[in-house]
PDB file of N, H, CA, C and O in Angstrom:
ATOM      1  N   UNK A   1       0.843  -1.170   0.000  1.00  0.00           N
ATOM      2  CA  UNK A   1       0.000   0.000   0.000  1.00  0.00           C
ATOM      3  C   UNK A   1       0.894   1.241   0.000  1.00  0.00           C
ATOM      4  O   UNK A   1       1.917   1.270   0.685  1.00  0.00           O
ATOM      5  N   UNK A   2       0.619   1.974  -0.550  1.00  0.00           N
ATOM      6  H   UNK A   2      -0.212   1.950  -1.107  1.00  0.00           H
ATOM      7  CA  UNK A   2       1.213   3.258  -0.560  1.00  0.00           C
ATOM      8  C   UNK A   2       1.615   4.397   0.641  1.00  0.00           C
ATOM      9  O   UNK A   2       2.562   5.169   0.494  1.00  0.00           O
ATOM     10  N   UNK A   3       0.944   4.386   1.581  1.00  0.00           N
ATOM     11  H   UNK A   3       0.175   3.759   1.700  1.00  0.00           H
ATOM     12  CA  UNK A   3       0.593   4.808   3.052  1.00  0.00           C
ATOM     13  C   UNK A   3       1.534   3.897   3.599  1.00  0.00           C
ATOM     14  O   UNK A   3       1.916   4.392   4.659  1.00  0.00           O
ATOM     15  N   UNK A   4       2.144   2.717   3.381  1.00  0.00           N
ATOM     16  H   UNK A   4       1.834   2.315   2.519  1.00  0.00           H
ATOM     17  CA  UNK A   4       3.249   2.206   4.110  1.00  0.00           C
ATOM     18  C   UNK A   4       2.583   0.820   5.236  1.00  0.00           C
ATOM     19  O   UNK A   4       3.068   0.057   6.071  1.00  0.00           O
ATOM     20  N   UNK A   5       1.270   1.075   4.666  1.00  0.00           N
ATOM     21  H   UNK A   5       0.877   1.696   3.988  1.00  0.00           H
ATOM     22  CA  UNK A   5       0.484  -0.030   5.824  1.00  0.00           C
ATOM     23  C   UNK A   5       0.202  -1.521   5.001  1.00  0.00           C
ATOM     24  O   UNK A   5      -0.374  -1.627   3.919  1.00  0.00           O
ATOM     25  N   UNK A   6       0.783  -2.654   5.840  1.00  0.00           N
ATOM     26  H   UNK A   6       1.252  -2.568   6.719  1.00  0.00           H
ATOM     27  CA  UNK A   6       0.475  -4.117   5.597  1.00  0.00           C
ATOM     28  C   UNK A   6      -1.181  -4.371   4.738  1.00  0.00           C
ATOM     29  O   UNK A   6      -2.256  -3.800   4.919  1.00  0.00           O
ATOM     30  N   UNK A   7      -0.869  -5.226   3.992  1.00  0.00           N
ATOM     31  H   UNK A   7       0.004  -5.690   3.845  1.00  0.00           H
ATOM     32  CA  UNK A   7      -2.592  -5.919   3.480  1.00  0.00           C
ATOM     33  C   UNK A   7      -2.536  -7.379   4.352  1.00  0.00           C
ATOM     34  O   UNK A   7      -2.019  -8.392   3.882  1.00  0.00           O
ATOM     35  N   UNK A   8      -2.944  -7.336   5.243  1.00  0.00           N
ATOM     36  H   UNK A   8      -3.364  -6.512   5.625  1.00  0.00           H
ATOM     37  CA  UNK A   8      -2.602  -9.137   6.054  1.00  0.00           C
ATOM     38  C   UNK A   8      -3.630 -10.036   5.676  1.00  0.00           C
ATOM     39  O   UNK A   8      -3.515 -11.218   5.351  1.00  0.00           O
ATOM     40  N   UNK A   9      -4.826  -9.214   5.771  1.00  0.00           N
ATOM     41  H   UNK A   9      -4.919  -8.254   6.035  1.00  0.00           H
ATOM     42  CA  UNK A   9      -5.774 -10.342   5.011  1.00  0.00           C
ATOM     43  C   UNK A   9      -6.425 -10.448   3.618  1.00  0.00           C
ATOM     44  O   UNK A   9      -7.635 -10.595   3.444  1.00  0.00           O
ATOM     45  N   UNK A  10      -5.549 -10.364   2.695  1.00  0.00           N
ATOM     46  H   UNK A  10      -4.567 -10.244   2.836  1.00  0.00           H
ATOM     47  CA  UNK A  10      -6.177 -10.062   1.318  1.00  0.00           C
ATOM     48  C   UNK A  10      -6.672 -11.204   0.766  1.00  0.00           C
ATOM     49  O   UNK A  10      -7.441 -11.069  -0.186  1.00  0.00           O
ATOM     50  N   UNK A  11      -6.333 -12.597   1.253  1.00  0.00           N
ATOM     51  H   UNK A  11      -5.709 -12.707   2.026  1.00  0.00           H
ATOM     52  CA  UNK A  11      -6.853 -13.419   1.190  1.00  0.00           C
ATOM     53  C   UNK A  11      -7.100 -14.770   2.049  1.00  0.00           C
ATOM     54  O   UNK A  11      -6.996 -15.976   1.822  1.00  0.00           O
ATOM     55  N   UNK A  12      -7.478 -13.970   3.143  1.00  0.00           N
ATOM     56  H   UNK A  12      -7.563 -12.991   3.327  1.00  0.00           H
ATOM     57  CA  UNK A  12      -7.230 -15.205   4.130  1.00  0.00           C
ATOM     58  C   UNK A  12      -7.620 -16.407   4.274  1.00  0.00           C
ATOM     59  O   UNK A  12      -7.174 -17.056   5.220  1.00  0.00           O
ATOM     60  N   UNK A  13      -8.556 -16.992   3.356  1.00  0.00           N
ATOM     61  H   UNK A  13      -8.918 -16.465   2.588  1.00  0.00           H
ATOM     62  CA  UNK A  13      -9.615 -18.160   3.368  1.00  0.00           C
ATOM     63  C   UNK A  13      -8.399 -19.334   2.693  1.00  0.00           C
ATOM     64  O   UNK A  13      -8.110 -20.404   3.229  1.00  0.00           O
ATOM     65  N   UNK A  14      -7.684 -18.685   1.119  1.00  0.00           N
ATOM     66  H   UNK A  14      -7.919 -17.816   0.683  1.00  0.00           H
ATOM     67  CA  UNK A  14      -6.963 -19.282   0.760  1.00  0.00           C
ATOM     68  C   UNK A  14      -5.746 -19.720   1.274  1.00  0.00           C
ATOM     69  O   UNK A  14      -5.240 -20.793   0.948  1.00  0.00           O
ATOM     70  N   UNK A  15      -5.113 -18.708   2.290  1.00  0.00           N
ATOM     71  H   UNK A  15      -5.524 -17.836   2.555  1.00  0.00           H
ATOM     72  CA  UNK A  15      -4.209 -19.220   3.177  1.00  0.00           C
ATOM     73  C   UNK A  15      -4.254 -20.066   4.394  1.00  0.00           C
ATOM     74  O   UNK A  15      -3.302 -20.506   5.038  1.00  0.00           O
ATOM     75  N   UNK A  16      -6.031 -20.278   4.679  1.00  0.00           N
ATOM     76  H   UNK A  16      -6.805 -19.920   4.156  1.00  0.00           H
ATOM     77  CA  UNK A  16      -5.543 -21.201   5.723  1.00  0.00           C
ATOM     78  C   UNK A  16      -5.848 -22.592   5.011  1.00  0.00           C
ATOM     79  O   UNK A  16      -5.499 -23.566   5.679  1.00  0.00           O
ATOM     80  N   UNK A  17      -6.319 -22.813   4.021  1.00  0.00           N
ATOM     81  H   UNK A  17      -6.603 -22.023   3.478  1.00  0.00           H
ATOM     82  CA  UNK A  17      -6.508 -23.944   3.287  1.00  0.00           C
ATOM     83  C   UNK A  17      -5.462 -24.258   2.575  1.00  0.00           C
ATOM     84  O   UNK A  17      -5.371 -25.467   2.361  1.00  0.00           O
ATOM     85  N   UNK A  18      -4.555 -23.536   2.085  1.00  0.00           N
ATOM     86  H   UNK A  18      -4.630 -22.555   2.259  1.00  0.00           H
ATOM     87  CA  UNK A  18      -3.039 -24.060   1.475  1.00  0.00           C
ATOM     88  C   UNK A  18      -2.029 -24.812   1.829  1.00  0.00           C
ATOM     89  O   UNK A  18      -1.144 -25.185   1.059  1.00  0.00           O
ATOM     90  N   UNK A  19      -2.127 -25.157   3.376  1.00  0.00           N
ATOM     91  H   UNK A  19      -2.846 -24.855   4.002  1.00  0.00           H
ATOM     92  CA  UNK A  19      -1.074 -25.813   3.375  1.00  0.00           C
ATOM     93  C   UNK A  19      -1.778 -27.479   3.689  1.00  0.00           C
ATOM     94  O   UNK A  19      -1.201 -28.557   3.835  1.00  0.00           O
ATOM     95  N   UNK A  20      -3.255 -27.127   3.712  1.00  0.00           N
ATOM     96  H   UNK A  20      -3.724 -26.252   3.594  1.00  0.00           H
ATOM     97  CA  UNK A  20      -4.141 -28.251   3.775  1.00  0.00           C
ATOM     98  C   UNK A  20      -3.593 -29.350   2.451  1.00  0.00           C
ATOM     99  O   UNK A  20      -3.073 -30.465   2.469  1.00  0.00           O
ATOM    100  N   UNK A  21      -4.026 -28.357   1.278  1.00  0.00           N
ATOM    101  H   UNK A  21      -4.449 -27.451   1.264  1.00  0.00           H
ATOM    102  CA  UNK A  21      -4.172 -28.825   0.230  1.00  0.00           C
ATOM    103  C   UNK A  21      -2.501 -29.097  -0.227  1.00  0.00           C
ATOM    104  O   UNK A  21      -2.471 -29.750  -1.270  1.00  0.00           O
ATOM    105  N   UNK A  22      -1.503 -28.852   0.151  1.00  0.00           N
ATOM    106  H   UNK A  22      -1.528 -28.322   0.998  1.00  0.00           H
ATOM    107  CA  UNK A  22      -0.167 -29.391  -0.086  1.00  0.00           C
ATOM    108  C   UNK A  22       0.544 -30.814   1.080  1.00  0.00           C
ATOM    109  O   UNK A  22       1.630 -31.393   1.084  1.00  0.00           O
ATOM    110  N   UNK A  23      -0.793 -30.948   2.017  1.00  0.00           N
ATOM    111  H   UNK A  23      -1.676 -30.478   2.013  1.00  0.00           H
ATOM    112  CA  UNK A  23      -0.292 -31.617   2.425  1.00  0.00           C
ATOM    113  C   UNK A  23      -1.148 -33.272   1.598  1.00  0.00           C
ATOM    114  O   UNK A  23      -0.436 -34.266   1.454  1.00  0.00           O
ATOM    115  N   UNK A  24      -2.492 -33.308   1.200  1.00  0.00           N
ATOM    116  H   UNK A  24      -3.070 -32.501   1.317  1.00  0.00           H
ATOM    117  CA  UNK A  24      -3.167 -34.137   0.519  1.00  0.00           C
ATOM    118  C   UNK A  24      -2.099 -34.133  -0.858  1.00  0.00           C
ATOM    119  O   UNK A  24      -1.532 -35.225  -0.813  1.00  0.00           O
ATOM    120  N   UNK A  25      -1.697 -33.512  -1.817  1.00  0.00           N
ATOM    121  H   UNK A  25      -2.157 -32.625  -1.853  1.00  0.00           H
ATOM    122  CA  UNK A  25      -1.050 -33.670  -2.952  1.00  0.00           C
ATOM    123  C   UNK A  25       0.315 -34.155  -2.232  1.00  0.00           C
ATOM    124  O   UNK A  25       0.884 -34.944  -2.986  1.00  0.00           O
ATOM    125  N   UNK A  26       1.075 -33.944  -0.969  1.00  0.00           N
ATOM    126  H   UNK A  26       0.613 -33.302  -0.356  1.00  0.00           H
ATOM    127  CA  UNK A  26       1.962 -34.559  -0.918  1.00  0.00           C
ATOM    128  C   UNK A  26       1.403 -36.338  -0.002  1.00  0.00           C
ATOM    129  O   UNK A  26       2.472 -36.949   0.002  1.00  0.00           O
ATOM    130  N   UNK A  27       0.969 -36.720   0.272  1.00  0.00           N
ATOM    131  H   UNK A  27       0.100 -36.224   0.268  1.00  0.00           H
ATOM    132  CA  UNK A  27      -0.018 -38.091   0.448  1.00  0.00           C
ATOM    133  C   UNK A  27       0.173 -38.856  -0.303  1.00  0.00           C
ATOM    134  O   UNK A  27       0.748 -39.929  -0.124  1.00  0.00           O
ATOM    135  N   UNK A  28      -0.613 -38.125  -2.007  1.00  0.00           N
ATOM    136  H   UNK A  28      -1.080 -37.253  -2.152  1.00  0.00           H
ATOM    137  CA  UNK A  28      -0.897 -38.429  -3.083  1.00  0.00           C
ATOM    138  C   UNK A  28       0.469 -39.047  -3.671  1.00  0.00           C
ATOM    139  O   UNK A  28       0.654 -40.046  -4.366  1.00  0.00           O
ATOM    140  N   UNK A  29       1.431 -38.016  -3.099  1.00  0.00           N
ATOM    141  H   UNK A  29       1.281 -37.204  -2.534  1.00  0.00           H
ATOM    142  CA  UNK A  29       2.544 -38.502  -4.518  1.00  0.00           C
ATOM    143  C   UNK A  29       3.764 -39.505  -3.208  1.00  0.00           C
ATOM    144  O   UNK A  29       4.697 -40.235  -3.541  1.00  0.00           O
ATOM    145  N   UNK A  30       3.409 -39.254  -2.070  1.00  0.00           N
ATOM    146  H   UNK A  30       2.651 -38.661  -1.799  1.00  0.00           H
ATOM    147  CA  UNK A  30       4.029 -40.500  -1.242  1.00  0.00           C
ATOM    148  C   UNK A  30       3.255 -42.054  -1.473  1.00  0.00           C
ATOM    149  O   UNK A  30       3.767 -43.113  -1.111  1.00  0.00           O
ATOM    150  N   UNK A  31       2.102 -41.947  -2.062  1.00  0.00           N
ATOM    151  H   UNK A  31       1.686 -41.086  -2.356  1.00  0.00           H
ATOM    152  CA  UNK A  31       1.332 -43.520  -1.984  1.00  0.00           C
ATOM    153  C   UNK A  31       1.647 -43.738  -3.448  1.00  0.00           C
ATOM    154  O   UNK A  31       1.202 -44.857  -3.706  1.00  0.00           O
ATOM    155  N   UNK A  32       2.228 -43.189  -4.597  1.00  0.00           N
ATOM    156  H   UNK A  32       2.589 -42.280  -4.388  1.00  0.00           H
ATOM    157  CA  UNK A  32       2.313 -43.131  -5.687  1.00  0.00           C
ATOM    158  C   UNK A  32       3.975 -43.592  -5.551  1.00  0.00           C
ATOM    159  O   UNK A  32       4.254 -44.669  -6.078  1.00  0.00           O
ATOM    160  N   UNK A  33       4.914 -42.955  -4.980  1.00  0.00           N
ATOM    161  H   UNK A  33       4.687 -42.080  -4.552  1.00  0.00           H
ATOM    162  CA  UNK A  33       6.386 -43.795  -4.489  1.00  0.00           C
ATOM    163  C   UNK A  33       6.002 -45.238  -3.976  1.00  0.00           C
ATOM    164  O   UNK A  33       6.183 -46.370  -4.423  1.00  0.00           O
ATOM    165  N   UNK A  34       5.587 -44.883  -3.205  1.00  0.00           N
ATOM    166  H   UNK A  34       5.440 -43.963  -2.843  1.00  0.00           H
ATOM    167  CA  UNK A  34       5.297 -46.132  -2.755  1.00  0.00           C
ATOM    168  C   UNK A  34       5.434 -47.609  -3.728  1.00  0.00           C
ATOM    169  O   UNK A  34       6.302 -48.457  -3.938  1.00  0.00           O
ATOM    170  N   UNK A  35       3.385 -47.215  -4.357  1.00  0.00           N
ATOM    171  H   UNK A  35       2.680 -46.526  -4.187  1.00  0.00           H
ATOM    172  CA  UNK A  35       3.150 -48.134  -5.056  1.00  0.00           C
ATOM    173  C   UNK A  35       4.002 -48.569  -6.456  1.00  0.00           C
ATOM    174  O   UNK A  35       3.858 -49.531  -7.210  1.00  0.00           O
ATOM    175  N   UNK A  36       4.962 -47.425  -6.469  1.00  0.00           N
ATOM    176  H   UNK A  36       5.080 -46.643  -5.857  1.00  0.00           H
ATOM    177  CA  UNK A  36       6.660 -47.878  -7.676  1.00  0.00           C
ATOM    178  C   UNK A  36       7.552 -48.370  -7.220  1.00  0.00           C
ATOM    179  O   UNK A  36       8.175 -49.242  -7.825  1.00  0.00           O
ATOM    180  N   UNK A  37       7.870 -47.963  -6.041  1.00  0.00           N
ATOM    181  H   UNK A  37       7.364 -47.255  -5.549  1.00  0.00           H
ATOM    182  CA  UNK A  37       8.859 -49.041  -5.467  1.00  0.00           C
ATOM    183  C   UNK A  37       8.437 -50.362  -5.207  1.00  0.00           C
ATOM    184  O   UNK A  37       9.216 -51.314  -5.171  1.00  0.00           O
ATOM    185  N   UNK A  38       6.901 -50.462  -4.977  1.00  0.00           N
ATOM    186  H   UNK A  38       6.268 -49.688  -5.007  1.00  0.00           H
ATOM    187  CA  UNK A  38       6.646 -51.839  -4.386  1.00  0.00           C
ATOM    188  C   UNK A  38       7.048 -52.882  -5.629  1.00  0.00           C
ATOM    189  O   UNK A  38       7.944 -53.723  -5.546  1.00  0.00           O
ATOM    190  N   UNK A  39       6.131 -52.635  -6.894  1.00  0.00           N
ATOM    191  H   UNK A  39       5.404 -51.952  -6.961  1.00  0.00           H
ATOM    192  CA  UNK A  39       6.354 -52.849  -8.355  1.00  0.00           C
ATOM    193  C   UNK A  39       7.869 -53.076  -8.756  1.00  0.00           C
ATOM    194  O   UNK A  39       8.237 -54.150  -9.232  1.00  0.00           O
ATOM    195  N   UNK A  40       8.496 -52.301  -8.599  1.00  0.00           N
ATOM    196  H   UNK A  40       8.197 -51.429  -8.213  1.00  0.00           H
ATOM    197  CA  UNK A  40      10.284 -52.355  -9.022  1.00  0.00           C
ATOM    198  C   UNK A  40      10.687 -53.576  -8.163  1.00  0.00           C
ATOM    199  O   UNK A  40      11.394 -54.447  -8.670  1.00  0.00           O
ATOM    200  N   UNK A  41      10.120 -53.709  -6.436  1.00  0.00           N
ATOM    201  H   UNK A  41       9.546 -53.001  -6.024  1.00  0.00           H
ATOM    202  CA  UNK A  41      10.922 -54.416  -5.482  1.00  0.00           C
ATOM    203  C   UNK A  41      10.286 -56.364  -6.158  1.00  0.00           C
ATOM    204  O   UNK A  41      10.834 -57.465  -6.104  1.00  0.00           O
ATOM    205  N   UNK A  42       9.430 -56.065  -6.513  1.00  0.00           N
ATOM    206  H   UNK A  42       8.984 -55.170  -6.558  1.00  0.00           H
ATOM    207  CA  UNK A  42       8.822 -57.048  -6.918  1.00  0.00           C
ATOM    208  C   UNK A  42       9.576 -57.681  -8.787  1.00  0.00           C
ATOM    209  O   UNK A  42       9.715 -58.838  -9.184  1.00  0.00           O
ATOM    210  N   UNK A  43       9.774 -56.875  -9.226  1.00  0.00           N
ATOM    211  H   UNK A  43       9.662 -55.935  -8.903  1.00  0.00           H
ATOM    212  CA  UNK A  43      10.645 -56.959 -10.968  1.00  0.00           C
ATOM    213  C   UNK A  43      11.592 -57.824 -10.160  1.00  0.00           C
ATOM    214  O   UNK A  43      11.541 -59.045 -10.308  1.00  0.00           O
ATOM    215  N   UNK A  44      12.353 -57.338  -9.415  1.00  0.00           N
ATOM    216  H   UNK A  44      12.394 -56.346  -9.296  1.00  0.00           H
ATOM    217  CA  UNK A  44      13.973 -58.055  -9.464  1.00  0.00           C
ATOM    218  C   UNK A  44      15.033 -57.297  -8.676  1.00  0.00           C
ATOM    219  O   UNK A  44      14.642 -56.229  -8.205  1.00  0.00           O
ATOM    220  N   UNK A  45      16.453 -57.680  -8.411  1.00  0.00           N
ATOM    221  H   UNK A  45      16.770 -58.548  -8.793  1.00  0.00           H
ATOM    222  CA  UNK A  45      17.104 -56.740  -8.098  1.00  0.00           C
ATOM    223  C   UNK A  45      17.761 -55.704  -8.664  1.00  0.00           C
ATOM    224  O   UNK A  45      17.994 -54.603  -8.167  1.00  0.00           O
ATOM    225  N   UNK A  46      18.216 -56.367 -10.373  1.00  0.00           N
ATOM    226  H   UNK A  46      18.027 -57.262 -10.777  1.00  0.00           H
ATOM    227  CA  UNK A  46      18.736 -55.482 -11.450  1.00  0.00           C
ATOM    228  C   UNK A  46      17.547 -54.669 -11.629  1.00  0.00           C
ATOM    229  O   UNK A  46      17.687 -53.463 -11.428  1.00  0.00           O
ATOM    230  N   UNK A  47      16.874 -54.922 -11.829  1.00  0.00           N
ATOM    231  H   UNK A  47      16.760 -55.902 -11.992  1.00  0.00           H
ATOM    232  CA  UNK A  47      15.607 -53.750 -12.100  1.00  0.00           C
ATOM    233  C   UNK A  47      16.102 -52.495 -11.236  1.00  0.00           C
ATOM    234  O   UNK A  47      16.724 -51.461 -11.483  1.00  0.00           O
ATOM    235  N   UNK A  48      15.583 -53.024 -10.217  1.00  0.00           N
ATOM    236  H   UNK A  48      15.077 -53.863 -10.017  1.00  0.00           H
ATOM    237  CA  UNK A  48      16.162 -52.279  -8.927  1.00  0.00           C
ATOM    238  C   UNK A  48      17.393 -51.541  -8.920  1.00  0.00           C
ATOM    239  O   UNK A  48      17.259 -50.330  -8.742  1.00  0.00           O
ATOM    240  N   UNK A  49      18.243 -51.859  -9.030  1.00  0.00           N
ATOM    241  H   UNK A  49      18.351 -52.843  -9.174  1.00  0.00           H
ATOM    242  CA  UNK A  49      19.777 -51.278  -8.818  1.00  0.00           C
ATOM    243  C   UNK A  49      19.621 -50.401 -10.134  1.00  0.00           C
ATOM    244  O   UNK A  49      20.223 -49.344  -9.943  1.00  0.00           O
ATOM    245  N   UNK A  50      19.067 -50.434 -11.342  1.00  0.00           N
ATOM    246  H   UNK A  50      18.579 -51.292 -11.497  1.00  0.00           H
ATOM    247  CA  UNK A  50      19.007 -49.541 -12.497  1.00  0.00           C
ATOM    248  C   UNK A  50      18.194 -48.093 -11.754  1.00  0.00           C
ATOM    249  O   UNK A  50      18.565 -46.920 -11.738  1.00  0.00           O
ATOM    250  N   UNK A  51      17.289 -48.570 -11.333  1.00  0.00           N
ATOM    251  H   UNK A  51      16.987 -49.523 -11.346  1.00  0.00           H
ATOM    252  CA  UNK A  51      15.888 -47.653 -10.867  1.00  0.00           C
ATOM    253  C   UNK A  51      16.538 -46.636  -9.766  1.00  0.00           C
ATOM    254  O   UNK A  51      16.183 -45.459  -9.814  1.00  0.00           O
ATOM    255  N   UNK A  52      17.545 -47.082  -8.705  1.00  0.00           N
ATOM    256  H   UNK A  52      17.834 -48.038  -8.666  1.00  0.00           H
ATOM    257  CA  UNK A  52      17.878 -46.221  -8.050  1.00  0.00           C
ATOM    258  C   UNK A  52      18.875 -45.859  -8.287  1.00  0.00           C
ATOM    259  O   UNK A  52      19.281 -45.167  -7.354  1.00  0.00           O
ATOM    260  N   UNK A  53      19.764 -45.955  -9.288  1.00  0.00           N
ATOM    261  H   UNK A  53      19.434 -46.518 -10.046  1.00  0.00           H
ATOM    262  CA  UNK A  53      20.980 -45.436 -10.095  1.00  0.00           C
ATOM    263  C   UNK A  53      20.380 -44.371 -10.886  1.00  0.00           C
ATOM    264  O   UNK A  53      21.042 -43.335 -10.814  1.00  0.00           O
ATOM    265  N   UNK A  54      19.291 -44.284 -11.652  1.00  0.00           N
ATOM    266  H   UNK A  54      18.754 -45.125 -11.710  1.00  0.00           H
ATOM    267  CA  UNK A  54      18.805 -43.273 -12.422  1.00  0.00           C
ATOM    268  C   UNK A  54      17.995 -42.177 -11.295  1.00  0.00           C
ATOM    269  O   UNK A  54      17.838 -40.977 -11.521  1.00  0.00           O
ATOM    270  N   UNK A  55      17.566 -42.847 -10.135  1.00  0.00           N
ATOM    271  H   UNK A  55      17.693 -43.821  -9.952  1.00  0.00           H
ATOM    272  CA  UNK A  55      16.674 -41.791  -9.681  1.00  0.00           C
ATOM    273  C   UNK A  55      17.814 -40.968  -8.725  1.00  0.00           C
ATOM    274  O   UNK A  55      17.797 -39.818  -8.288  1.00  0.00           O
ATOM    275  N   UNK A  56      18.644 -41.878  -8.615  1.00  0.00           N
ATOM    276  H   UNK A  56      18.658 -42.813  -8.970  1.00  0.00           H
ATOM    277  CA  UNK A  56      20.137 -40.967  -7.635  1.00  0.00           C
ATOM    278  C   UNK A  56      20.267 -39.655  -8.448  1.00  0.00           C
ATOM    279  O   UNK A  56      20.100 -38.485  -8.104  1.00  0.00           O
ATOM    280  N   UNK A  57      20.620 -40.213  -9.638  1.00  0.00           N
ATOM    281  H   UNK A  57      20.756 -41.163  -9.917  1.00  0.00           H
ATOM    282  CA  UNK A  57      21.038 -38.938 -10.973  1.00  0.00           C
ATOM    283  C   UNK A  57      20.056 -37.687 -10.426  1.00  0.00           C
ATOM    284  O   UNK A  57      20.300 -36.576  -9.957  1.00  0.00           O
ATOM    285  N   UNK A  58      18.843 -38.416 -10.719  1.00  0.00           N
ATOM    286  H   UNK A  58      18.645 -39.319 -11.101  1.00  0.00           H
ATOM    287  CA  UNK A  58      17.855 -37.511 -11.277  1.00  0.00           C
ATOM    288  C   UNK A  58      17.882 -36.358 -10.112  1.00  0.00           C
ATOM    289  O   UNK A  58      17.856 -35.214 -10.566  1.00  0.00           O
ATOM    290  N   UNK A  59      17.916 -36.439  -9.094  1.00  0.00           N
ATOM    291  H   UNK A  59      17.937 -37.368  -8.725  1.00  0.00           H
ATOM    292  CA  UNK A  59      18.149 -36.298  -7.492  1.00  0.00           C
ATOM    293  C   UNK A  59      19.218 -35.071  -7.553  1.00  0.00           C
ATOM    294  O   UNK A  59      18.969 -33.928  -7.170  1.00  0.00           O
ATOM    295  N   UNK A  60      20.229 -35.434  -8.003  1.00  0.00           N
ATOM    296  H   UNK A  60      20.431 -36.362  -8.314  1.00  0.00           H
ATOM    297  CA  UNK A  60      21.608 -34.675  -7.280  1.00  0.00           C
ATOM    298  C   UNK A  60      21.293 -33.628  -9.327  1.00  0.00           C
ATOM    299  O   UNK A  60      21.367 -32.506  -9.829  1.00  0.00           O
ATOM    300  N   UNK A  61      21.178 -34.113  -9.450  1.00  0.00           N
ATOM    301  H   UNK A  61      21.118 -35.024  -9.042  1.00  0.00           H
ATOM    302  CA  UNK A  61      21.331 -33.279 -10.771  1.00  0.00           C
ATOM    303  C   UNK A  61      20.119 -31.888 -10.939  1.00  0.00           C
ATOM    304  O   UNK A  61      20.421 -30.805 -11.441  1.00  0.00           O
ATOM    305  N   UNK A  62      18.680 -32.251 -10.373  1.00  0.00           N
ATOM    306  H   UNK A  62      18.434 -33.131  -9.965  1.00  0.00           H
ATOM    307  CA  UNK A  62      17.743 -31.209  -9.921  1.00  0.00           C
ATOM    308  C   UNK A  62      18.471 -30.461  -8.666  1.00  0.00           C
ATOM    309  O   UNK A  62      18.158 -29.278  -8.530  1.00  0.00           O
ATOM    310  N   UNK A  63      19.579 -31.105  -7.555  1.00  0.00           N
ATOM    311  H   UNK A  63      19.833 -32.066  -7.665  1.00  0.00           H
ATOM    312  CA  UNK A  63      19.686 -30.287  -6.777  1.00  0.00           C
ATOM    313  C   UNK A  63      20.727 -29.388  -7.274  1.00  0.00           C
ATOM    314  O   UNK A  63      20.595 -28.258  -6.804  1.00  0.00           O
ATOM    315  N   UNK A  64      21.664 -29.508  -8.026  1.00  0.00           N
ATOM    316  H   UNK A  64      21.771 -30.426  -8.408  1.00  0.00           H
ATOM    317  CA  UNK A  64      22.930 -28.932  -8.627  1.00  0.00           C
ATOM    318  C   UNK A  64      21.844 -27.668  -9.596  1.00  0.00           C
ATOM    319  O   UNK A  64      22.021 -26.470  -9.372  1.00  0.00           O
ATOM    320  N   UNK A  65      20.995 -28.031 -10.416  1.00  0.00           N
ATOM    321  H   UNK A  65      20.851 -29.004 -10.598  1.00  0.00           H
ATOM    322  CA  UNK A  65      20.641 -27.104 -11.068  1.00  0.00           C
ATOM    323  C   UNK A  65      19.995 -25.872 -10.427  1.00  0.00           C
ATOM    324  O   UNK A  65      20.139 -24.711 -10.810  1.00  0.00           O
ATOM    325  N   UNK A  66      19.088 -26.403  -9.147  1.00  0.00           N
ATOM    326  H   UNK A  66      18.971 -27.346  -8.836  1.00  0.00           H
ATOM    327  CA  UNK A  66      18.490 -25.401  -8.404  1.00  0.00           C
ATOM    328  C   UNK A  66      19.822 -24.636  -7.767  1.00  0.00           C
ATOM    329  O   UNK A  66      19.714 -23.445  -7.475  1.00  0.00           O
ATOM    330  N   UNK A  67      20.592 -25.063  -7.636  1.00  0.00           N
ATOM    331  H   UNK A  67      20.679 -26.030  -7.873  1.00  0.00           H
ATOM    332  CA  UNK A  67      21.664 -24.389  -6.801  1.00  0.00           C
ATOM    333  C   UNK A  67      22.160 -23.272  -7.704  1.00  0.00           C
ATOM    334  O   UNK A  67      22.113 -22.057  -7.512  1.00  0.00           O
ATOM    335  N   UNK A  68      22.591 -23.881  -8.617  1.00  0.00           N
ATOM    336  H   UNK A  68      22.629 -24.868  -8.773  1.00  0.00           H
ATOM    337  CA  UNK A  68      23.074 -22.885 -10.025  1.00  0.00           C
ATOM    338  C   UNK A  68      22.278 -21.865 -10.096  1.00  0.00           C
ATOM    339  O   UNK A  68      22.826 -20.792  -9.842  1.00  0.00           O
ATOM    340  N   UNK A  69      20.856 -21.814 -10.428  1.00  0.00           N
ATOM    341  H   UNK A  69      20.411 -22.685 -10.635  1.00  0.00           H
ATOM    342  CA  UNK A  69      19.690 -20.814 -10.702  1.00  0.00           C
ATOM    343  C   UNK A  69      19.618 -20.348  -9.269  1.00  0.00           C
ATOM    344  O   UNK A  69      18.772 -19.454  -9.236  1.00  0.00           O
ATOM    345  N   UNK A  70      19.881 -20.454  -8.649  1.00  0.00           N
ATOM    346  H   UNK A  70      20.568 -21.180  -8.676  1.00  0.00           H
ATOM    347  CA  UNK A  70      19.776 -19.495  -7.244  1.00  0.00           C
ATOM    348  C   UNK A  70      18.312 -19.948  -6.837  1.00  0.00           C
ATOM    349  O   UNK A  70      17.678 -19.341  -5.973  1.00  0.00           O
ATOM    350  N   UNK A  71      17.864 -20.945  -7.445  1.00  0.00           N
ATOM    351  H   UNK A  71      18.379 -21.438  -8.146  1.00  0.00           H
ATOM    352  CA  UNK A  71      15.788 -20.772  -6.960  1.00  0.00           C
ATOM    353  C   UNK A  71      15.879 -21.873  -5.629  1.00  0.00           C
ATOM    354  O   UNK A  71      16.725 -22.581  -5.081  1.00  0.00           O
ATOM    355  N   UNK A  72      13.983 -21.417  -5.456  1.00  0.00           N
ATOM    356  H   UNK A  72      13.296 -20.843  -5.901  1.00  0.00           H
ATOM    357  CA  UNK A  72      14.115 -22.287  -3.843  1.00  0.00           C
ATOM    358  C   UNK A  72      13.298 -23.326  -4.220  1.00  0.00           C
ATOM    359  O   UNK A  72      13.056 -24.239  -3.430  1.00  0.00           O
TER     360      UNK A  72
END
């Protein structure tokens, strides 16, 4: 605001429901690990040892890039 004064509730309905709704989408994508690892543990062990060799990558290589770009 121009006057130098806070807006605290410009949307308050959506903020108390947001971290609701990130905690159901994170649920979602933990029962979704899950049910891939169970699947992979069930393929074999080479399956396996491929699956967490690529997801290691995938891992350190999103964290190297976020680091680079400065993002959070």
């Amino acid at each position: 605001m121009p006057d130098g004064r806070t807006h605290l509730a410009e949307d308050a309905l959506l903020g108390m429901l947001f971290p609701f709704w990130q905690l159901v989408i994170g649920l979602f994508v933990v029962l979704a690990l899950g049910a891939a690892a169970y699947r992979l543990a069930v393929r074999g062990p080479s399956r396996m040892t491929t699956a967490l060799l690529v997801t290691g990558c995938a891992v350190v290589g999103i964290a190297l890039l976020s680091y680079l770009t400065g993002g959070y």
